[in-house]
Short mmCIF file of the C-alpha atoms (twelve columns), coordinates in Angstrom:
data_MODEL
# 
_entry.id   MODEL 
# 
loop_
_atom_site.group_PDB 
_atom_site.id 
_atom_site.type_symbol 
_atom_site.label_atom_id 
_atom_site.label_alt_id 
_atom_site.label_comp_id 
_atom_site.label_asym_id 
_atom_site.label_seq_id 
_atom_site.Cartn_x 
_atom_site.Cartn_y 
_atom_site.Cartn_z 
_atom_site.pdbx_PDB_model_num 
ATOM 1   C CA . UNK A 1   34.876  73.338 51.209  1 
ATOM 2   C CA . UNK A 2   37.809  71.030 52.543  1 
ATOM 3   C CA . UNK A 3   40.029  68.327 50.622  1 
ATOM 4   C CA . UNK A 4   37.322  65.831 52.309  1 
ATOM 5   C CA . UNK A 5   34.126  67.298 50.841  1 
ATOM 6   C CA . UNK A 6   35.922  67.877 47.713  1 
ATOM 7   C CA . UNK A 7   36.718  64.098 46.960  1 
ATOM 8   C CA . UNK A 8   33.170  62.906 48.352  1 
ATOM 9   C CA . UNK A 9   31.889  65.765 45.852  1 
ATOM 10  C CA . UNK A 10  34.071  63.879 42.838  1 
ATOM 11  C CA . UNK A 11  32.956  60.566 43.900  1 
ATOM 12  C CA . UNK A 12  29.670  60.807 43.862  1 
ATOM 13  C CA . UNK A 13  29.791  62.508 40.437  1 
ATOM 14  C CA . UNK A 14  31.696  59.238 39.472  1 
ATOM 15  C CA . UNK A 15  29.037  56.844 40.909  1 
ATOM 16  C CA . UNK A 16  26.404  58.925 39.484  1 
ATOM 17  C CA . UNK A 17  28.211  58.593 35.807  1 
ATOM 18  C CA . UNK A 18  28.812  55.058 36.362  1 
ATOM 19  C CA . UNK A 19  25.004  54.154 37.498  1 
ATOM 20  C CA . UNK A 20  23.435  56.091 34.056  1 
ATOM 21  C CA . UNK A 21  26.061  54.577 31.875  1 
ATOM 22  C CA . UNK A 22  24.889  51.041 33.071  1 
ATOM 23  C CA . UNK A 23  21.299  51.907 33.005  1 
ATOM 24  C CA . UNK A 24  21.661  53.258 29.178  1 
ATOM 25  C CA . UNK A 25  23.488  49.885 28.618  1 
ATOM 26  C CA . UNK A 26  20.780  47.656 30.284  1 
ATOM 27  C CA . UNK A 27  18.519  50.018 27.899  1 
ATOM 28  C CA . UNK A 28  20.248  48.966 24.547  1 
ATOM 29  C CA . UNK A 29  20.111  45.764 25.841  1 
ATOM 30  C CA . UNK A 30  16.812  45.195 26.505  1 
ATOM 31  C CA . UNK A 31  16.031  47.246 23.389  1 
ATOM 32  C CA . UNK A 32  17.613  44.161 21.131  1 
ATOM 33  C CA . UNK A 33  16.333  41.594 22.759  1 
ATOM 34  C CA . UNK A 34  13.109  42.977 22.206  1 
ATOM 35  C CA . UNK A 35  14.070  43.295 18.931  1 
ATOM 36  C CA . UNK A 36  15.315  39.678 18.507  1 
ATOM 37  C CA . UNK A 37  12.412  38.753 20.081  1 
ATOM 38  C CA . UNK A 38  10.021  40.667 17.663  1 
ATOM 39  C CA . UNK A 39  11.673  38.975 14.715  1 
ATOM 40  C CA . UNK A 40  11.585  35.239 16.309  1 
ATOM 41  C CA . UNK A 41  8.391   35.759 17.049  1 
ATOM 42  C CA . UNK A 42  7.578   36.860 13.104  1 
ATOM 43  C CA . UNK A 43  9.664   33.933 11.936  1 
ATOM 44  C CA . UNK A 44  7.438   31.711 14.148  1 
ATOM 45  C CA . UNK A 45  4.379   33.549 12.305  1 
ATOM 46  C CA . UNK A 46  6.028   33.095 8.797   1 
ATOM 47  C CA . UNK A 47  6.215   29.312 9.275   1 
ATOM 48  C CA . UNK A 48  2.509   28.821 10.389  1 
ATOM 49  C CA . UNK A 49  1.869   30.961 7.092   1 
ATOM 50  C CA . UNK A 50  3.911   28.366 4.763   1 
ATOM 51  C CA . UNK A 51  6.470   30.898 4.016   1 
ATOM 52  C CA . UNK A 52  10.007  28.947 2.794   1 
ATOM 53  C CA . UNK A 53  11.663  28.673 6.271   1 
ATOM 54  C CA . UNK A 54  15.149  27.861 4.061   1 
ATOM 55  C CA . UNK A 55  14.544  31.703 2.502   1 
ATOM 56  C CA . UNK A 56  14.352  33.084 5.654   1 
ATOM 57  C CA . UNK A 57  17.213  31.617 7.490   1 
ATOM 58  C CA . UNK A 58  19.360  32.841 4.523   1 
ATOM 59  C CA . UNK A 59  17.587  36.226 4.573   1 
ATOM 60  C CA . UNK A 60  18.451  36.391 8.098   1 
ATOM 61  C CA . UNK A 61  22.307  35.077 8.066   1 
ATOM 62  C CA . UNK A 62  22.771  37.461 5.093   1 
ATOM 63  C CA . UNK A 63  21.547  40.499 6.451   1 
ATOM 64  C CA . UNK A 64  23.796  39.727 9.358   1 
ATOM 65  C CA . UNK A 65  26.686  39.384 7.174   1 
ATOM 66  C CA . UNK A 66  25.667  42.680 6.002   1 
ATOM 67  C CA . UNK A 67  25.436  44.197 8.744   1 
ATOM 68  C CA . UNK A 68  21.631  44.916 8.483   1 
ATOM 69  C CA . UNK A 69  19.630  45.361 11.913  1 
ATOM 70  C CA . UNK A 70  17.136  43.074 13.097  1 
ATOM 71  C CA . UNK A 71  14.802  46.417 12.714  1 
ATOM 72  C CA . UNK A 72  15.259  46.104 9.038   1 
ATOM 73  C CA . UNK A 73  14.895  42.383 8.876   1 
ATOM 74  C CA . UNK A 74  11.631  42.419 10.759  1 
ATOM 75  C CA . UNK A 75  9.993   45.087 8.726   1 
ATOM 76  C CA . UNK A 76  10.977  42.830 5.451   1 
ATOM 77  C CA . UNK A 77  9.201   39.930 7.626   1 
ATOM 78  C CA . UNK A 78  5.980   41.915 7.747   1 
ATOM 79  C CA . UNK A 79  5.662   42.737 4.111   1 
ATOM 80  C CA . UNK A 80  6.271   39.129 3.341   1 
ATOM 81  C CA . UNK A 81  3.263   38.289 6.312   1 
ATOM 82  C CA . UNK A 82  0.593   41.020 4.490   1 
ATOM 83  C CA . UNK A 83  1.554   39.776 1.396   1 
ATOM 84  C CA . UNK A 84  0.842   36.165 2.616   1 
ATOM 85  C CA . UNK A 85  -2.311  37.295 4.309   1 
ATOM 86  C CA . UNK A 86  -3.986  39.131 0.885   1 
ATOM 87  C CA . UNK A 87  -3.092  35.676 -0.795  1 
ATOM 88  C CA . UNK A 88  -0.219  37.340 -2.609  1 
ATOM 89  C CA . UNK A 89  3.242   35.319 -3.354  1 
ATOM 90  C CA . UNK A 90  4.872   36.256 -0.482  1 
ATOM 91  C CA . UNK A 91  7.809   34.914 -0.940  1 
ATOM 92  C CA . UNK A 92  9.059   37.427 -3.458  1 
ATOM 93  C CA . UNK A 93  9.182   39.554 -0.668  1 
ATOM 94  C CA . UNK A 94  12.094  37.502 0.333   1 
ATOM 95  C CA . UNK A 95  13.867  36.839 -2.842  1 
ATOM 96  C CA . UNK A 96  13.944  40.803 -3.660  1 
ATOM 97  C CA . UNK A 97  15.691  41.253 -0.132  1 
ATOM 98  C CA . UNK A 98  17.996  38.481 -0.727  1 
ATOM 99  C CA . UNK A 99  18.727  40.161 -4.457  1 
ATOM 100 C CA . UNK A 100 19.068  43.561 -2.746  1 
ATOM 101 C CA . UNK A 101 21.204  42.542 -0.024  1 
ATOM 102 C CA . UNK A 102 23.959  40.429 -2.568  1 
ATOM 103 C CA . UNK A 103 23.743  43.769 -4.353  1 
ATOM 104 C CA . UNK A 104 25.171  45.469 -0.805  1 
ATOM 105 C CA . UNK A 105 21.935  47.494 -1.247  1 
ATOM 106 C CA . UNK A 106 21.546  49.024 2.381   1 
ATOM 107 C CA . UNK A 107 18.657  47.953 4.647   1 
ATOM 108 C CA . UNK A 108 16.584  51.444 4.872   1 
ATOM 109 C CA . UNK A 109 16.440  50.959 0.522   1 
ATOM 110 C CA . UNK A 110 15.542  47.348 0.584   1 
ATOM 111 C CA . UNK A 111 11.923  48.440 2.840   1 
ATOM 112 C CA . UNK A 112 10.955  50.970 1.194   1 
ATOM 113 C CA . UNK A 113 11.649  48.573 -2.763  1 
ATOM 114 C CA . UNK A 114 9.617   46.008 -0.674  1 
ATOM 115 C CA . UNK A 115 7.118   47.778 0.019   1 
ATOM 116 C CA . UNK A 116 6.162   49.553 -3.325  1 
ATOM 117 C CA . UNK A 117 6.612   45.442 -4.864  1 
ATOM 118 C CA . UNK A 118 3.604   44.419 -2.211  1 
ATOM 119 C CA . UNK A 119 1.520   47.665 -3.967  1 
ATOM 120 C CA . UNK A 120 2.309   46.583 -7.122  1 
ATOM 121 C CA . UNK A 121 1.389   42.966 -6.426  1 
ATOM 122 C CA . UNK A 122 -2.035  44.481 -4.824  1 
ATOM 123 C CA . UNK A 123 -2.919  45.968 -7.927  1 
ATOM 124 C CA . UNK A 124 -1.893  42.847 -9.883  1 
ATOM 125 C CA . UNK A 125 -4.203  40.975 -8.128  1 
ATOM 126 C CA . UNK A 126 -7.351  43.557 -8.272  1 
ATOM 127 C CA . UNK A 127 -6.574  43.099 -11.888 1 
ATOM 128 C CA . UNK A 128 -6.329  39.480 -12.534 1 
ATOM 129 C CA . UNK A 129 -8.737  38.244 -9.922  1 
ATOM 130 C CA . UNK A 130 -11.732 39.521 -11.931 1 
ATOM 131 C CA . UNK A 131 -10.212 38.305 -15.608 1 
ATOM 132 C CA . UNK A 132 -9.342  34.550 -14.049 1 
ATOM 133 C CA . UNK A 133 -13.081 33.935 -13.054 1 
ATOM 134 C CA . UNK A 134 -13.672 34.638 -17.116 1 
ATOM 135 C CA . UNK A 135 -15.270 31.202 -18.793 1 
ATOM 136 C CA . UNK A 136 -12.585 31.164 -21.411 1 
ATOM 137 C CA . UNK A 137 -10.322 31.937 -18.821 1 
ATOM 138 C CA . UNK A 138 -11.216 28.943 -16.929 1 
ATOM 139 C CA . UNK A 139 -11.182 26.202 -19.470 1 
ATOM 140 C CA . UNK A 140 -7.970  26.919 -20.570 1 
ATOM 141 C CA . UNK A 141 -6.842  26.430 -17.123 1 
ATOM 142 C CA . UNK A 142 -9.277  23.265 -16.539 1 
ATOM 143 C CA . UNK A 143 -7.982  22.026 -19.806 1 
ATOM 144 C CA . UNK A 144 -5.926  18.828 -19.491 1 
ATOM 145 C CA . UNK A 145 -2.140  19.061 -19.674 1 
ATOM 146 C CA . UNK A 146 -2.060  22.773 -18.937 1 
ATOM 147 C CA . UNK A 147 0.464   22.044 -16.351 1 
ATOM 148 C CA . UNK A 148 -0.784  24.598 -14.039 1 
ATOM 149 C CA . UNK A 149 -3.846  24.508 -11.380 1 
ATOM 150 C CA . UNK A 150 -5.823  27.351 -11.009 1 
ATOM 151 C CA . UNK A 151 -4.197  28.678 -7.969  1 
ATOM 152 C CA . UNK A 152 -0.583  28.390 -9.667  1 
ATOM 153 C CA . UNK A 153 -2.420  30.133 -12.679 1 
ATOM 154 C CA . UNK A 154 -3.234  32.892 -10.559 1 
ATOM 155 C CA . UNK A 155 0.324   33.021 -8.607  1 
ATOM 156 C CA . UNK A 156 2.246   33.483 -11.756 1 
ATOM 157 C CA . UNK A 157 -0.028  35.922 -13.287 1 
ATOM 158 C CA . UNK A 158 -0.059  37.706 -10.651 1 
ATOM 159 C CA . UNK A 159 3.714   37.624 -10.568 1 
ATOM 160 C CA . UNK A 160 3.851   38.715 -14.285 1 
ATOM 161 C CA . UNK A 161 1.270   41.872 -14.356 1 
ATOM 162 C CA . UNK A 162 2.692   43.071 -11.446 1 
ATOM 163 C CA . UNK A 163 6.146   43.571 -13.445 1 
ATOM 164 C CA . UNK A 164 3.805   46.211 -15.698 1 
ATOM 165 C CA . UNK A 165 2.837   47.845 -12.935 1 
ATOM 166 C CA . UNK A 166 6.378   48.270 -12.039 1 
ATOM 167 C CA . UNK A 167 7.508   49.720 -15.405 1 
ATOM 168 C CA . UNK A 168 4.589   52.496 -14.866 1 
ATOM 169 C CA . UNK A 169 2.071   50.538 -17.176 1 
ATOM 170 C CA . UNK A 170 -1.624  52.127 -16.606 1 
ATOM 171 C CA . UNK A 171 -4.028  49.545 -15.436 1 
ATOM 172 C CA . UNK A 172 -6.171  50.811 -17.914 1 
ATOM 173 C CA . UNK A 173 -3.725  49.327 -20.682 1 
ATOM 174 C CA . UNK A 174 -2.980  46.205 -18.983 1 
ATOM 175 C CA . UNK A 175 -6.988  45.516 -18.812 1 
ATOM 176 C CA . UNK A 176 -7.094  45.624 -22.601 1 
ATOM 177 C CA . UNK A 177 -3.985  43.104 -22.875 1 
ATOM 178 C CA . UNK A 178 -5.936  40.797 -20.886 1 
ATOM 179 C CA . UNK A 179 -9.030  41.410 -22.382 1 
ATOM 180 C CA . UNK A 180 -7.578  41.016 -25.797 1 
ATOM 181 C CA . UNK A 181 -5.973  36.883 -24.286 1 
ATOM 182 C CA . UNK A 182 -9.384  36.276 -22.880 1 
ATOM 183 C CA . UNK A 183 -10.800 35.586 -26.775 1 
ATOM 184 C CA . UNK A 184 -11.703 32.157 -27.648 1 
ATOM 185 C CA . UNK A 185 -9.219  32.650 -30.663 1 
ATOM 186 C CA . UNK A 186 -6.213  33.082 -28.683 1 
ATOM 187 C CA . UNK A 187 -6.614  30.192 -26.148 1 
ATOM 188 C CA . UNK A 188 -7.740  27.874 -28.316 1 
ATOM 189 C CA . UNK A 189 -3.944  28.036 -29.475 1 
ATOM 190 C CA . UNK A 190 -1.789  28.594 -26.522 1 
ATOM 191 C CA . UNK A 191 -1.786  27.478 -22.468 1 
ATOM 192 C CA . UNK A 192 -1.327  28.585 -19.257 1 
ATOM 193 C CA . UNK A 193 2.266   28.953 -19.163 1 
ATOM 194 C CA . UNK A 194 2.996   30.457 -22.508 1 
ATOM 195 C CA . UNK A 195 0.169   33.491 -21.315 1 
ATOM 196 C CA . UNK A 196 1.920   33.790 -17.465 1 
ATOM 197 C CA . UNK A 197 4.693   34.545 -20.261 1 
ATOM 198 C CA . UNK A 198 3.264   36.532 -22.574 1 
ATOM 199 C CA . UNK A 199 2.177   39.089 -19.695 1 
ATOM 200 C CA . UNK A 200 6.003   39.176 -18.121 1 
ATOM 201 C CA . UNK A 201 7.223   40.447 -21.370 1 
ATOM 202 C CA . UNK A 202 4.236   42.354 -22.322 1 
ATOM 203 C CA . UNK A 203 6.201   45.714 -20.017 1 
ATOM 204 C CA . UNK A 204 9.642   44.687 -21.975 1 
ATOM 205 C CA . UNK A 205 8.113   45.695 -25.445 1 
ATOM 206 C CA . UNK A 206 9.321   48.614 -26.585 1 
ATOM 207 C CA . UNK A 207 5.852   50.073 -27.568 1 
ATOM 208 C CA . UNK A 208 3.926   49.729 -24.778 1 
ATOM 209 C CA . UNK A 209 4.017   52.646 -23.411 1 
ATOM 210 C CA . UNK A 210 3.783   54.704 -26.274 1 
ATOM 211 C CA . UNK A 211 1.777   52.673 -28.660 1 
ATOM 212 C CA . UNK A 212 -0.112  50.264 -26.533 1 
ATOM 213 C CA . UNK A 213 -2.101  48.964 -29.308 1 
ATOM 214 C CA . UNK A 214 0.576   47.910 -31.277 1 
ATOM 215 C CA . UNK A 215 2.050   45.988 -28.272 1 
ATOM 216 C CA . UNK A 216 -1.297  44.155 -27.890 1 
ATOM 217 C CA . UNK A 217 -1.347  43.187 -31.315 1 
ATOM 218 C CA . UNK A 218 2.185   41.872 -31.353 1 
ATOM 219 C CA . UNK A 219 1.464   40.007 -28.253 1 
ATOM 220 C CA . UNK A 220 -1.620  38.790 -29.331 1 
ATOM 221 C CA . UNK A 221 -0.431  37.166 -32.649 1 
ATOM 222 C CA . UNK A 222 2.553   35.608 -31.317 1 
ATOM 223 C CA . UNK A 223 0.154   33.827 -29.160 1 
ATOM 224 C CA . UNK A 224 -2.069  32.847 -31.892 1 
ATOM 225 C CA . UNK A 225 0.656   31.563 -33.802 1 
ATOM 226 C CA . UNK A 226 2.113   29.141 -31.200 1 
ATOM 227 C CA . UNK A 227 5.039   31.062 -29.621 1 
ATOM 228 C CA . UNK A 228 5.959   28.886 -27.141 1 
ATOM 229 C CA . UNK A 229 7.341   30.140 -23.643 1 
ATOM 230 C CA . UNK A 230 10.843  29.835 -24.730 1 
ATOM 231 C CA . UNK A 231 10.535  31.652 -28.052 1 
ATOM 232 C CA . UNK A 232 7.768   34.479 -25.897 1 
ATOM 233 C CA . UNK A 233 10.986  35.199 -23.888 1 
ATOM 234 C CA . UNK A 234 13.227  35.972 -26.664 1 
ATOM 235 C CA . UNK A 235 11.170  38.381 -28.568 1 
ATOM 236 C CA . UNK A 236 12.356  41.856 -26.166 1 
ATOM 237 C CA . UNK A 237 15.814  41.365 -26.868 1 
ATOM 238 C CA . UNK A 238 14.960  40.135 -30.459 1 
ATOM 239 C CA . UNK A 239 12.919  43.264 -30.867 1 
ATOM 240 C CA . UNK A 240 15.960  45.578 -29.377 1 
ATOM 241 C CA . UNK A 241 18.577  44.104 -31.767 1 
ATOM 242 C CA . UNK A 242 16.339  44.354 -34.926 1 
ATOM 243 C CA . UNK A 243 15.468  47.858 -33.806 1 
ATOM 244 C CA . UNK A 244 19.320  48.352 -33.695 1 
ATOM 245 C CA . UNK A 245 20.219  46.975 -36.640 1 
ATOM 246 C CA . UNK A 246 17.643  48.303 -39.205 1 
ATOM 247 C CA . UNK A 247 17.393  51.963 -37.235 1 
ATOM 248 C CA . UNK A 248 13.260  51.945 -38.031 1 
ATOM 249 C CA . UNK A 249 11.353  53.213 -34.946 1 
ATOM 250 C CA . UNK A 250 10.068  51.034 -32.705 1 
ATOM 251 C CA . UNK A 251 6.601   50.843 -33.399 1 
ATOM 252 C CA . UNK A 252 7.527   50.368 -37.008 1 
ATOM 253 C CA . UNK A 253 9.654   47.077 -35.915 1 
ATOM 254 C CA . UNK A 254 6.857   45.816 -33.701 1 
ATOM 255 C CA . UNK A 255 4.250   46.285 -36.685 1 
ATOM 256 C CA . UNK A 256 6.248   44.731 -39.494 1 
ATOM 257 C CA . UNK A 257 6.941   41.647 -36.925 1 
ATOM 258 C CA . UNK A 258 3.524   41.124 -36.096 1 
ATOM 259 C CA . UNK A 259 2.518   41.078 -40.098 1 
ATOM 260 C CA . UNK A 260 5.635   38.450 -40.542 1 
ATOM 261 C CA . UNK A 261 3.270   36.797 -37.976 1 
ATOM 262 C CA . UNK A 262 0.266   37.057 -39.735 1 
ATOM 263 C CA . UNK A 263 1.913   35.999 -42.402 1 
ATOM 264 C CA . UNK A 264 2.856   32.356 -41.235 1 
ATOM 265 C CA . UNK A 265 6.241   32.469 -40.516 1 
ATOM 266 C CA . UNK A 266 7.512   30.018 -37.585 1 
ATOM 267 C CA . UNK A 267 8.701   31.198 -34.661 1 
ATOM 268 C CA . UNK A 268 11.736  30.634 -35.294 1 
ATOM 269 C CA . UNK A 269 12.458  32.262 -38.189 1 
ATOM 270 C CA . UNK A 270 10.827  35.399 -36.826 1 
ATOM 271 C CA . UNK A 271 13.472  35.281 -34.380 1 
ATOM 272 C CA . UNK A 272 15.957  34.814 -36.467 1 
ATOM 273 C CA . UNK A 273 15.333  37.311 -38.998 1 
ATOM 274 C CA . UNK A 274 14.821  40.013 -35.640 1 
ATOM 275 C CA . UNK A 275 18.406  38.595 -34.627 1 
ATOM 276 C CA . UNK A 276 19.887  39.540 -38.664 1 
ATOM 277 C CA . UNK A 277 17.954  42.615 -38.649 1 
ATOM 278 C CA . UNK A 278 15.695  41.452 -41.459 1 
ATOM 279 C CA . UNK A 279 12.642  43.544 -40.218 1 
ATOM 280 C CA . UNK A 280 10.455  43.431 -43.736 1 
ATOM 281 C CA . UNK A 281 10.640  39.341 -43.247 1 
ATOM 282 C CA . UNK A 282 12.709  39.033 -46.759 1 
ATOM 283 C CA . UNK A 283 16.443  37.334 -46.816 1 
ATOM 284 C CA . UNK A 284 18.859  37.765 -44.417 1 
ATOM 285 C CA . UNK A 285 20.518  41.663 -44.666 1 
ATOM 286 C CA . UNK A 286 16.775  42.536 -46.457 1 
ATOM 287 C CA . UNK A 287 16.902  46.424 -45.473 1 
ATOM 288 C CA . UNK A 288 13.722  48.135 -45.166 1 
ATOM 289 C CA . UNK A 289 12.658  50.651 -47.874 1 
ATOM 290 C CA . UNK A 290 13.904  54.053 -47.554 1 
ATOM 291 C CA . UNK A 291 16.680  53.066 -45.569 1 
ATOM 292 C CA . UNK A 292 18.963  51.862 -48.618 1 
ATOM 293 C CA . UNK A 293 20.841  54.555 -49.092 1 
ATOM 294 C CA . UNK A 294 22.299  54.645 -45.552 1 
ATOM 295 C CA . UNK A 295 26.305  54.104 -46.250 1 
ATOM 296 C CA . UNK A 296 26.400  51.438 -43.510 1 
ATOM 297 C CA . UNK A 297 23.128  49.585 -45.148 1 
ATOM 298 C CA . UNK A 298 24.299  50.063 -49.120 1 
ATOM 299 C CA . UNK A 299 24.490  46.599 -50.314 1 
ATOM 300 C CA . UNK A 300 22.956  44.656 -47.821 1 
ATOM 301 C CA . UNK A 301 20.154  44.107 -49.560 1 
ATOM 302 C CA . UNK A 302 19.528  40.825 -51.686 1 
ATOM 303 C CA . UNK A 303 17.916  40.724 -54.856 1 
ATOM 304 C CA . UNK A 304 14.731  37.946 -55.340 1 
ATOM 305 C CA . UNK A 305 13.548  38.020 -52.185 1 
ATOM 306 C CA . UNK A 306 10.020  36.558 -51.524 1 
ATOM 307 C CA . UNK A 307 9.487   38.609 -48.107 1 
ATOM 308 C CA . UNK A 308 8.537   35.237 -46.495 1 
ATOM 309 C CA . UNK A 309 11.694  34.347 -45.093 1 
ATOM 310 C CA . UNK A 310 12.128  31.554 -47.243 1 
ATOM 311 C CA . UNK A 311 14.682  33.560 -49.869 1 
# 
């Protein structure tokens, strides 16, 4: 082979490169526009639904800040459409990525948290569809000032089971929570909000995985006595620092609570005994019995207490 065949040989080896290198590129090109296409067109779907078109547009600008592919955005987009579709809030979808992604949780972990929140929700909703058609059920939501209609009822229970489902709470023991609310005895005393409430913190207690029952109880008297929604959402951290404080087992702080309930003691001084770590409802520092002799408990205990929180 002469110098002249040799250099034809090279060249065309050049051109050759050069024409697959420029196909591959027009590839990867047309591969995001489809791409950018596919989640346009999803957007488009997501506004027919009535899906916040302000949560998306910051979904999208901060997963582009992140870095996160249209791929990833687009699959996020879906879950938030099925969720729509099985009359599910759908936009929580949204506000998880948006939580994830301030987090600088990558894209391929946001899906996949997505995705097991729309199961979760699922189940929520196979639970409280059936228990929101109850009569009892209903006229506390028909009743006047409950500040909720029946679909926002359903929204924000839905929203609220679904965080026991989360925490690994059986179905089986969030049927008897609800079941338990659903007496006449209960809503006669409370509304709509303070329940939606009641069932968010229901996975927080301490006890409800391991003693259910006692959990039910606690929630169900704190309902019966008038715990509003503000006071309902102090009682996990309440019940944490009491546990802390007087060293009793859990199920032995829920218990004695839910008698100081029974008992007649406001709200608020059930909270603020929890916060002292007053668990047998007595005077501030009142230390449970048995636990006197502790060297960081000796002399907390008052004399002349009532155990009614009164002193």
């Amino acid at each position: 082979m002469n110098k002249f065949e040799e250099m034809i040989m090279k060249l065309s080896k050049q051109i050759l490169i050069s024409l697959v290198s420029c196909f591959l590129l027009l590839l990867a090109a047309s591969e995001i526009n489809a791409q950018e296409k596919d989640v346009s067109v999803l957007v488009e779907e997501a506004k027919k639904a009535g899906i916040n078109q302000a949560k998306i547009a910051t979904l999208q600008k901060r997963a582009q800040s992140r870095g996160v592919s249209d791929q990833y955005i687009g699959q996020i987009l879906e879950t938030a459409l099925a969720m729509s579709e099985k009359k599910l809030p759908a936009e929580m979808a949204l506000e998880k990525a948006l939580e994830g992604l301030s987090k600088g949780i990558p894209g391929g972990r946001i899906v996949p948290a997505i995705s097991q929140m729309q199961e979760n929700m699922t189940k929520s909703a196979q639970v409280v569809d059936p228990w929101i058609k109850q009569k009892h059920v209903q006229q506390i939501v028909n009743k006047s000032g409950s500040g909720m209609s029946q679909d926002q009822f359903r929204t924000e229970m839905v929203r609220s089971v679904s965080s026991s489902f989360a925490q690994g709470i059986s179905t089986e023991t969030v049927n008897a929570m609800l079941s338990q609310i659903e007496s006449k005895s209960i809503l006669d005393k409370t509304n709509s909000t303070n329940i939606v409430v009641a069932m968010g913190i229901f996975s927080d207690l301490p006890t409800t995985k391991s003693a259910p029952k006692a959990s039910r109880t606690f929630i169900a008297n704190a309902l019966k006595r008038g715990f509003n929604a503000d006071e309902l959402q102090k009682l996990p951290s309440a019940l944490q620092m009491g546990q802390q404080r007087s060293q009793l087992p859990a199920a032995s702080v829920v218990n004695r609570v839910s008698q100081q309930m029974k008992g007649g003691i406001p709200a608020k001084k059930i909270l603020e005994n929890l916060f002292n770590g007053n668990i047998g409802g007595g005077p501030p520092g009142n230390v449970p019995k048995g636990l006197e002799n502790k060297p960081e408990n000796k002399g907390k205990n008052n004399s002349g207490g009532n155990g009614n929180g009164t002193g």
